[in-house]
C-alpha positions as a Markdown table, in Angstrom:
| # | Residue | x | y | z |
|---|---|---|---|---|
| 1 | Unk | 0.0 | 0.0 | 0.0 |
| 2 | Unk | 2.6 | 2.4 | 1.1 |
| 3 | Unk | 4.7 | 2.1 | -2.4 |
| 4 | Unk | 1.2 | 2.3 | -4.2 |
| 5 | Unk | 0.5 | 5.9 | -2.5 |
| 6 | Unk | 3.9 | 6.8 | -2.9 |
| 7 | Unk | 3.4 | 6.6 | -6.5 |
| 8 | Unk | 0.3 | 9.0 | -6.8 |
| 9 | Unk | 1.8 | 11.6 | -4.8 |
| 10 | Unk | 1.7 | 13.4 | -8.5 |
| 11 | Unk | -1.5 | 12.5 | -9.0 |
| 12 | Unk | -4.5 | 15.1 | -8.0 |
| 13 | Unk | -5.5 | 12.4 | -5.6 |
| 14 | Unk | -6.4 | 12.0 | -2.1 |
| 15 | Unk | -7.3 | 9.3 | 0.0 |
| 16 | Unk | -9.8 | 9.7 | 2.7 |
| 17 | Unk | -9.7 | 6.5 | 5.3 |
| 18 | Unk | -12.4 | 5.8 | 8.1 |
| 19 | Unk | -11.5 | 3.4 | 10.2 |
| 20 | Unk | -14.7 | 1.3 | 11.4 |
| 21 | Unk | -14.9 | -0.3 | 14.8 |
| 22 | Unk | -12.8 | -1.2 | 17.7 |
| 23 | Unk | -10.0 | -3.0 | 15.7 |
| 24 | Unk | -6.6 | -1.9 | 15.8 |
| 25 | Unk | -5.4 | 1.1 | 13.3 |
| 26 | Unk | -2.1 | 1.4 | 13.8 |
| 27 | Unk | -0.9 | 0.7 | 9.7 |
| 28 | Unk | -4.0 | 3.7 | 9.1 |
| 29 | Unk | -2.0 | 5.7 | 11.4 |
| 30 | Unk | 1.1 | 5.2 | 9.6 |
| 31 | Unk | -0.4 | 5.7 | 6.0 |
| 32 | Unk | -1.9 | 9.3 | 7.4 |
| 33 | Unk | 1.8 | 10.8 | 6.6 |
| 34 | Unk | 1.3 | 14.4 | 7.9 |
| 35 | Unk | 5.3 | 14.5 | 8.4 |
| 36 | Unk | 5.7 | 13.3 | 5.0 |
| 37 | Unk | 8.5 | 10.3 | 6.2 |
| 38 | Unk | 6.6 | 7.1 | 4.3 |
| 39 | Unk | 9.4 | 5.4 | 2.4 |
| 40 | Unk | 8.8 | 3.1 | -0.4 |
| 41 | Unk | 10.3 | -0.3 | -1.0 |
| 42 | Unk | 12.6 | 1.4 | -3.9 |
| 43 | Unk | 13.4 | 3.8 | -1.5 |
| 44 | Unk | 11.3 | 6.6 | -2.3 |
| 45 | Unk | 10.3 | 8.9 | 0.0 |
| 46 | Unk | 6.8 | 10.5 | -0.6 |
| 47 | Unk | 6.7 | 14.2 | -1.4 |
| 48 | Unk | 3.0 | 15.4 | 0.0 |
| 49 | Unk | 0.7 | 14.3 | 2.7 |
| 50 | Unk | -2.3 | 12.7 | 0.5 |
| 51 | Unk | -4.3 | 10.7 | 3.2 |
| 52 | Unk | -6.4 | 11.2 | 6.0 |
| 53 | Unk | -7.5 | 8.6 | 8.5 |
| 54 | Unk | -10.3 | 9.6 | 11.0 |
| 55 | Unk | -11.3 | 7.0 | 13.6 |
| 56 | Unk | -15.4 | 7.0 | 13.3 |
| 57 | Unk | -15.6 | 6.0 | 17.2 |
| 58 | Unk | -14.4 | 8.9 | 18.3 |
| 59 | Unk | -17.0 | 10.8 | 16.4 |
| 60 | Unk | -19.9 | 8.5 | 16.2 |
| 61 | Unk | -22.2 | 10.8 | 18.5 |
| 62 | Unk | -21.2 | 14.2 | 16.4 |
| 63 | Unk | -21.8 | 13.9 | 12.7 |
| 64 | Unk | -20.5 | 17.6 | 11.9 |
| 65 | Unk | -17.5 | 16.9 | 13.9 |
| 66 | Unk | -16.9 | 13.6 | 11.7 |
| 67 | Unk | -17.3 | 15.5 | 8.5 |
| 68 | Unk | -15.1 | 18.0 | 10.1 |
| 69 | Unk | -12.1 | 15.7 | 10.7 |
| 70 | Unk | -12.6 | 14.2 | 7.6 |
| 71 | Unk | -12.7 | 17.3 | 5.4 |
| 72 | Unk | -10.1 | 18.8 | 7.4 |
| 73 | Unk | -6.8 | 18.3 | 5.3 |
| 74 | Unk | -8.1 | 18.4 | 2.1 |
| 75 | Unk | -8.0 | 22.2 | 1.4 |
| 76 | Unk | -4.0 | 21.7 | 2.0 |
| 77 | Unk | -3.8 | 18.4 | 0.4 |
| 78 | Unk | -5.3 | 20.2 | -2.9 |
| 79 | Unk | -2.5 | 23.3 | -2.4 |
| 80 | Unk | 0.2 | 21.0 | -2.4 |
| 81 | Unk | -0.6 | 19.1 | -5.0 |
| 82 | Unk | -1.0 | 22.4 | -7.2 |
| 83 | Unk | 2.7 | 23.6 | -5.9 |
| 84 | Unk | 3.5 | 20.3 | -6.3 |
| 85 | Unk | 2.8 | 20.8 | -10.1 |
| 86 | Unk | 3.6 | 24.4 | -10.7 |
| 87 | Unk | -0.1 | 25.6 | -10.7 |
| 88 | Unk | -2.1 | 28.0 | -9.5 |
| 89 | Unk | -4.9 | 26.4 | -7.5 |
């Protein structure tokens, strides 16, 4: 999964993940790259934060702060990816 992300980071793509249930979401965690420090198995580092992982528990009494969470980074996600490609969003 990681190397699969890593290769759309110059696509105008992002990937919204909500994780359902009481299982555990550590590897969601991990794809949620706000530091940008996911490596590949080439050795490719990725080059924007492009997925956002929200844990629906924690929200499951507050719809509009669920949609809130989940809507949060894509503003950014869709400025960096326009940087990213020399445009002006």
């Amino acid at each position: 999964m990681v190397d699969l992300l890593i290769q759309c980071n110059t696509l105008p793509l992002s990937v919204i993940i909500v994780g359902i249930g009481k299982g555990e979401f550590n590897i969601m965690h991990d794809l949620d790259d706000d530091n940008c420090e996911m490596v590949d198995s080439k050795g490719n580092h990725t080059t924007r934060d492009l997925v956002q992982f929200v844990e629906f528990a924690k929200f499951s009494n507050n719809g509009v702060a669920l949609a809130k969470e989940v809507l949060e980074e894509l503003p950014r996600q869709v400025s960096e990816y326009f940087q990213l490609v020399n445009l002006s969003p």
